[in-house]
C-alpha positions in Angstrom: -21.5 7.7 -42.5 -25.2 6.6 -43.2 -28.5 6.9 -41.7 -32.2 7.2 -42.5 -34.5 9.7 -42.4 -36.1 10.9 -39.0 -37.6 13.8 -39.9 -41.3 14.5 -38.8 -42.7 14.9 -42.4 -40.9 12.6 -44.1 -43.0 10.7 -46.5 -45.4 13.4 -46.4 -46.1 15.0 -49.6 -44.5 18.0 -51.5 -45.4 21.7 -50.7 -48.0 22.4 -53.2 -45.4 24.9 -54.9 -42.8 21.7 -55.3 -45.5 19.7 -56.5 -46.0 22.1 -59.2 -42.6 22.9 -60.1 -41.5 19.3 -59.8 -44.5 17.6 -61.8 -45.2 16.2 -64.8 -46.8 19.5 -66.5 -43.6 21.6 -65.3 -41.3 18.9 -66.6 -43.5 18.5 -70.5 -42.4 22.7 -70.4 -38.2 21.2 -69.8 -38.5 18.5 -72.2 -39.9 21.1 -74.9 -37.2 23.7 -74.8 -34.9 20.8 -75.8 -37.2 20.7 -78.8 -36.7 24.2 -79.3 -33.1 23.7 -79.1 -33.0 21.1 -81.9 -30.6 18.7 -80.1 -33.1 16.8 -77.8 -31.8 13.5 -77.8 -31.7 11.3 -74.9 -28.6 11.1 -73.0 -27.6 7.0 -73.2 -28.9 4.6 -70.1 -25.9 2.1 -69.4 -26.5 -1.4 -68.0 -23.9 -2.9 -65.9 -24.5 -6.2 -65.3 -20.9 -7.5 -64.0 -20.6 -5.2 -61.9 -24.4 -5.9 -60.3 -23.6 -9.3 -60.0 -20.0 -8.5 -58.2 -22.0 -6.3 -55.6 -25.1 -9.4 -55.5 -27.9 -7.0 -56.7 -30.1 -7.7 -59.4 -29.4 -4.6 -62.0 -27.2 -1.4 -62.2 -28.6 1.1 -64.7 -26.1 4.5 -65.0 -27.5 7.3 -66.8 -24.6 8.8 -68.7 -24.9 12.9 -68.7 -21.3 13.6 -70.2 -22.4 13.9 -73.4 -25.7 16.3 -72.8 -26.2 19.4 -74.8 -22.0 19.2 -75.7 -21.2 21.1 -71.8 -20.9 17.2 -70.6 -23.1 17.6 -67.4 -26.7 17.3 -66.4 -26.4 21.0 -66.0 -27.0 21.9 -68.9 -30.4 21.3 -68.7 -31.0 23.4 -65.8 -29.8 27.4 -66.2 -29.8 27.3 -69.3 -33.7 26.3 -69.1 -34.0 28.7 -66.6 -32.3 31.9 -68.9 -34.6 30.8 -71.4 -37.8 30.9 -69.3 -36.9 34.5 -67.8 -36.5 36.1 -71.2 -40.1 34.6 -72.5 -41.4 36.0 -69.0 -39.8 39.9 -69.7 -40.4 39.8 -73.5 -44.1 39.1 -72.7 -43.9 41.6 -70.0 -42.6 44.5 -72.1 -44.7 43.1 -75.2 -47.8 42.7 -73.2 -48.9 39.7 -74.5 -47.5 36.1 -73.7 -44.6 34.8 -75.7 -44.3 31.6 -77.2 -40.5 29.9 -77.2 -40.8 29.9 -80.7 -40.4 33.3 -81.2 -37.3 33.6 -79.4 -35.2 34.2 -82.4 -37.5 36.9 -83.3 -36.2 40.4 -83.6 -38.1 42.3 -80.6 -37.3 39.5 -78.4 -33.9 39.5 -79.5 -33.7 43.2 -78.3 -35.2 42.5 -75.2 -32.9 40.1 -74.2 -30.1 42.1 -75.2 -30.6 44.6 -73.0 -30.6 41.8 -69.8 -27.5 40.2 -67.9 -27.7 37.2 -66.6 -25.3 36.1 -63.5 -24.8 33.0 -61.4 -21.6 31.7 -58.9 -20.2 28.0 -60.3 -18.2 25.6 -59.6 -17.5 24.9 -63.5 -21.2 23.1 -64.9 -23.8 25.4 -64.0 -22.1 28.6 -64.6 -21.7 26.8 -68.4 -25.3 26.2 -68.6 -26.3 29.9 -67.5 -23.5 31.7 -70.5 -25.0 28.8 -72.8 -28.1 30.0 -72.6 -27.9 33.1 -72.5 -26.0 33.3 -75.5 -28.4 31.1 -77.0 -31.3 34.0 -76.7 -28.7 37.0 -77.0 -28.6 38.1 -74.0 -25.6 39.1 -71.7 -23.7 36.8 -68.8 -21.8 37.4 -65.8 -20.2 34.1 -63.8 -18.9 34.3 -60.5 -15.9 31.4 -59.9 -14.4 30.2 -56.2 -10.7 29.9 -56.1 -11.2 26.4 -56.4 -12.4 26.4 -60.1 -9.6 25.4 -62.6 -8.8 27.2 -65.4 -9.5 24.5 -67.6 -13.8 25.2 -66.5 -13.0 28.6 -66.5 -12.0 28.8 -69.7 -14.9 26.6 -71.1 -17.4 28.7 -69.7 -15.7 32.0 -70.9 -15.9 30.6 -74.8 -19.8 30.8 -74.2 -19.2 35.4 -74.2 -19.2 35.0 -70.4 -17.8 37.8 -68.0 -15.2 35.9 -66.1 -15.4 37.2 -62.3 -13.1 35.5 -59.9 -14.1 35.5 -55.6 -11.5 34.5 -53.2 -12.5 31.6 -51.0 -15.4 28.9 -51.5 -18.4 28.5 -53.6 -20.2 29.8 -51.2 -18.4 33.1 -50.7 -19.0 33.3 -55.0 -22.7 32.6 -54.4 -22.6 35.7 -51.8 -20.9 38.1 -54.4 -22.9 36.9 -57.1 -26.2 38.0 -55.3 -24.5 40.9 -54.2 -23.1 42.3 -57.2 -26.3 41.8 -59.3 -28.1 44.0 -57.0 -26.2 46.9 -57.6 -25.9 46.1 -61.4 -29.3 45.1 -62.3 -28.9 41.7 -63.2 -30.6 38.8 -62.6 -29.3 35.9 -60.7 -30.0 32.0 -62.2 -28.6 30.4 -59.1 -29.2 26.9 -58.4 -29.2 27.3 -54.9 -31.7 29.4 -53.2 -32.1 31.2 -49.9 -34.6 33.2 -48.1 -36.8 34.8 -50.2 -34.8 33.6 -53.3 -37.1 30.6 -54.6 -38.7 30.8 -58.0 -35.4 30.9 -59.9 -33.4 27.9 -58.7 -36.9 26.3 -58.8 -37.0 26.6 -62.6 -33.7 25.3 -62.7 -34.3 22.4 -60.8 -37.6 21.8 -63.2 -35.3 21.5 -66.1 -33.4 18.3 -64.2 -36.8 16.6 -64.5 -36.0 15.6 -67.9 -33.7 13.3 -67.2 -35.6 11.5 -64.4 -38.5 11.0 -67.3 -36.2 9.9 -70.3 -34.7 7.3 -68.0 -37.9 5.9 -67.4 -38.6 5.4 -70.6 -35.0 3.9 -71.2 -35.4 1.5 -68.2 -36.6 -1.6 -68.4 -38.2 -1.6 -65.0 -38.9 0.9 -62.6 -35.5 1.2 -60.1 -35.7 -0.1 -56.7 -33.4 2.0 -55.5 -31.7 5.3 -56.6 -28.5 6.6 -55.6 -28.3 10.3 -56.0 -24.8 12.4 -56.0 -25.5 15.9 -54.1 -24.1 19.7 -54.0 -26.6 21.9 -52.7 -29.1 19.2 -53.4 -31.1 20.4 -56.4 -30.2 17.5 -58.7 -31.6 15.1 -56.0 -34.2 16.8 -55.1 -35.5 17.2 -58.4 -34.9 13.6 -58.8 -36.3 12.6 -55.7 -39.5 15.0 -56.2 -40.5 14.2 -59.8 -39.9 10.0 -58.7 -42.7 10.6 -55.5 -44.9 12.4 -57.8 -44.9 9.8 -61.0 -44.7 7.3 -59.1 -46.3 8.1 -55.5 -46.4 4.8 -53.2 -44.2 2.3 -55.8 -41.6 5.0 -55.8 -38.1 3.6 -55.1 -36.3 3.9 -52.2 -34.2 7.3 -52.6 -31.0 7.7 -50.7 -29.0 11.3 -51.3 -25.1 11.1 -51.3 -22.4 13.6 -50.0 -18.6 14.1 -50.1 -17.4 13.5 -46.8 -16.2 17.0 -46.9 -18.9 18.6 -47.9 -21.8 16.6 -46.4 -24.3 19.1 -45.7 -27.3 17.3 -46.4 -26.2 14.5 -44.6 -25.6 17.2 -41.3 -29.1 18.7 -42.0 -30.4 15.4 -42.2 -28.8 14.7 -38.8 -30.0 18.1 -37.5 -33.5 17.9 -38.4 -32.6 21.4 -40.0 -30.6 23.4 -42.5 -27.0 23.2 -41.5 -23.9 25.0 -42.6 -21.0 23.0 -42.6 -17.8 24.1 -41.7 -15.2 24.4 -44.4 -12.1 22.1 -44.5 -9.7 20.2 -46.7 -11.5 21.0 -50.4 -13.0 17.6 -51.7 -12.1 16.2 -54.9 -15.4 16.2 -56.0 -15.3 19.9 -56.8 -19.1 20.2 -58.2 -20.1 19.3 -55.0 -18.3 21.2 -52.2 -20.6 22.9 -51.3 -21.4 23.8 -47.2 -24.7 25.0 -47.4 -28.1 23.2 -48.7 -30.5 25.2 -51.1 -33.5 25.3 -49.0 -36.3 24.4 -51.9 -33.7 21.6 -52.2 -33.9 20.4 -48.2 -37.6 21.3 -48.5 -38.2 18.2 -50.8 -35.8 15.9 -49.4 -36.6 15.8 -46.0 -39.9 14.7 -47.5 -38.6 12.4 -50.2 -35.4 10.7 -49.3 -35.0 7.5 -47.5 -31.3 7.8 -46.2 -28.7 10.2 -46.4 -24.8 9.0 -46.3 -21.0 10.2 -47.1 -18.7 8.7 -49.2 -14.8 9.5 -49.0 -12.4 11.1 -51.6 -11.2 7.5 -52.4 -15.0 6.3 -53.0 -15.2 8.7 -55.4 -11.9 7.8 -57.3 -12.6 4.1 -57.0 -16.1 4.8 -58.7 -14.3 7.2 -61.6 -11.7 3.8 -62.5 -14.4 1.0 -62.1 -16.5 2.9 -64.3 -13.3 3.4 -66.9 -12.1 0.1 -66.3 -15.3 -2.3 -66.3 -15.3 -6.2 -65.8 -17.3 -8.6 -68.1 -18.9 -6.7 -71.0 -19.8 -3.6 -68.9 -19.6 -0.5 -71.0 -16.6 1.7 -70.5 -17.7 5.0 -68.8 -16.4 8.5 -68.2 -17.2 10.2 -65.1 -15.8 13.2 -63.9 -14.8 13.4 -60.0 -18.6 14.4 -59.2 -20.2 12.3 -61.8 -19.4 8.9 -60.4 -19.9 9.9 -56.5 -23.7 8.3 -56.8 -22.5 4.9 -58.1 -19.4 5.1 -55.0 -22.6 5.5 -52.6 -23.9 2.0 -54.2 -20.3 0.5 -53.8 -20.2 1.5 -49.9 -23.6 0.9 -49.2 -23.7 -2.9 -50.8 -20.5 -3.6 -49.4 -21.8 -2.8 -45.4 -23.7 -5.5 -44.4 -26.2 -3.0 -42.0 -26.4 -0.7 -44.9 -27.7 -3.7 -47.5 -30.4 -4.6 -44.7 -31.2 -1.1 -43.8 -31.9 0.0 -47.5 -33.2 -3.8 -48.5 -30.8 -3.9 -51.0 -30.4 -8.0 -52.4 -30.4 -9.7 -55.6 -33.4 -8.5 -56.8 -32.7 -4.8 -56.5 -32.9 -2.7 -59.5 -30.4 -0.1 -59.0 -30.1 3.5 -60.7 -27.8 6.1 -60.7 -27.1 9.3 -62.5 -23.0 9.8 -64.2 -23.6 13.7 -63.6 -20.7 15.0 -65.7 -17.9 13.5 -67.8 -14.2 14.7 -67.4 -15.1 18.4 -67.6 -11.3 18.8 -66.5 -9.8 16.0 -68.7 -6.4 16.9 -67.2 -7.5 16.2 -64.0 -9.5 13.3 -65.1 -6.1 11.6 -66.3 -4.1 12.6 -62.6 -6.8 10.4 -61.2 -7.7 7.6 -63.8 -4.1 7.6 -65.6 -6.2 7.2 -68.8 -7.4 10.0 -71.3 -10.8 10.9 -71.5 -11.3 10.0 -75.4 -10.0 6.7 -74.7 -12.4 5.7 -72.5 -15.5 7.3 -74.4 -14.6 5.1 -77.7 -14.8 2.1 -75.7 -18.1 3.3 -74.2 -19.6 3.6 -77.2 -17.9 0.7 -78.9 -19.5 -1.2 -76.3 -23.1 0.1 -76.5 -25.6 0.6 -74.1 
């Protein structure tokens, strides 16, 4: 399914609170906690050029997350951001002066963190980021999982000193519990959804996404043409989306917001003119992004920024996870997980549907970019759907360069 956006303010600008959070002050703040972290290398920009001359554009350009801060998703640079950014706020709180990140390893700020808890529902990458973090600073973690969430992501969160809490039904239900568990406890919830009168939080860790949007302008050679953006809740695209409009205001590209099939509900808000809660079905095999319920800061931007919403089916998705492993020409070998490669499946349906290509403008001369999300965060469910094994196809990535 595909269509563009009706809505009454879109192309309109930000709310003056997403403008903020989404600029390019907020997302100097994102790239310096990397800095603090000592690991602030860019993720790698892939060029596939076989494969944009199979689909008759001018350029593909994939920017590879499954290799970011060793959790292998773009998430990692969003609660784990967040965490850190909610202890500086408390320690200068309690210390009554401000705190600089530098002094995060500091004794006193140690203590204060110690005595916090942090908590968040996942559906295996966020809820990483969030115990990352919060081990990072010393603080305490508490992550909510679906019944959905294999043990394989459970597990890889839990070696991060998590407390493992598992919710019966979807990841909404484990959003839900999350929220309400915290308030009896005391914690504080680093969600990357939000909800009425849940805002700031999420925001943050949608500022922390930023960094990726300007490291791959830097990488590119060109500014995109169009971008092809992979969607949950919508916080990676809106991030994406917003911190494009705002660099790049009137030569921004045109910005078009994917969905599972399954779990398309940006594409029904979209449709609605509204937020919209989807009804739950058949669970999609892109797991990080069954979700049935938009974050609102998230819809907030998009109806403003995106050009077209559109689905892709559980076979898209598995088509884009093998072209990626298997490439033609001298395309790089990539590994996506079952979410990371749902952006480039939206390319592959969109230029193969002749009213799509001429709806988007999508020809020979586009320059195309997408985001690889997450590598094979479940490799054993990585090799049910690829029949290879993830390290095989990350040597041939890298033997093949960039």
């Amino acid at each position: 399914m595909f269509q563009l956006n009706r809505h009454s303010d879109y192309r309109k600008n930000l709310d003056p609170v997403d403008a903020t959070s989404l600029g390019m002050a907020a997302a100097e703040d994102a790239e310096a906690y990397l800095a603090w972290r000592g690991n602030a290398a860019p993720t790698p920009l892939r060029s596939l050029p076989a494969l944009a001359t199979e689909l008759d554009l001018g350029a593909i350009h994939v920017k590879d997350e499954g290799s970011r801060l060793g959790l292998g998703s773009f998430k990692a640079l969003g609660g784990s951001y967040a965490v850190v950014r909610l202890v500086l706020e408390e320690a200068s709180r309690q210390l009554g002066r401000n705190v600089a990140m530098n002094e995060l390893h500091s004794p006193e700020v140690r203590a204060i963190a110690g005595e916090m808890t942090v908590a968040c529902a996942t559906d295996g990458n966020h809820g990483r980021s969030v115990a990352q973090g919060a081990q990072l600073v010393g603080a305490k973690s508490a992550i909510f999982v679906h019944a959905g969430v294999s043990e394989e992501r459970v597990g890889a969160i839990a070696r991060f000193g998590a407390l493992m809490v598992r919710v019966k039904g979807t990841y909404d239900d484990s959003v839900a519990e999350a929220a309400r568990v915290a308030s009896e406890k005391g914690w504080t919830v680093v969600s990357d959804t939000s909800w009425p009168g849940y805002e700031r939080v999420p925001a943050l860790v949608m500022r922390g996404y930023t960094v990726m949007v300007r490291e791959a302008l830097r990488q590119l050679p060109a500014p995109p043409t169009h971008v092809f953006v992979q969607a949950g809740v919508g916080g990676v695209a809106a991030a994406v989306g917003g911190h494009l409009s705002l660099v790049l205001g009137a030569a921004r590209p045109t910005f078009v917001v994917v969905d599972p099939a399954r779990a398309a509900c940006l594409f029904e808000s979209a449709r609605a003119g509204r937020v919209v809660k989807v009804e739950h079905g058949k669970p999609t095999v892109m797991a990080m992004l069954e979700c049935y319920e938009p974050s609102l800061i998230a819809w907030r931007v998009l109806y403003r920024v995106a050009d077209a919403f559109m689905t892709v089916e559980e076979e898209d998705a598995i088509d884009a996870m093998n072209r990626l492993a298997r490439p033609q020409g001298k395309d790089p070998a990539i590994a996506a997980g079952e979410s990371g490669g749902a952006g480039l499946a939206g390319v592959l349906r969109a230029a193969a549907d002749p009213e799509i290509r001429e709806a988007l403008d999508l020809s020979e001369l586009s320059r195309v970019f997408v985001i690889n999300t997450e590598g094979p965060t479940d490799a054993a469910r990585y090799h049910q759907l690829v029949g290879m094994r993830p390290e095989g196809v990350i040597g041939a990535g890298d033997l093949a360069g960039a």
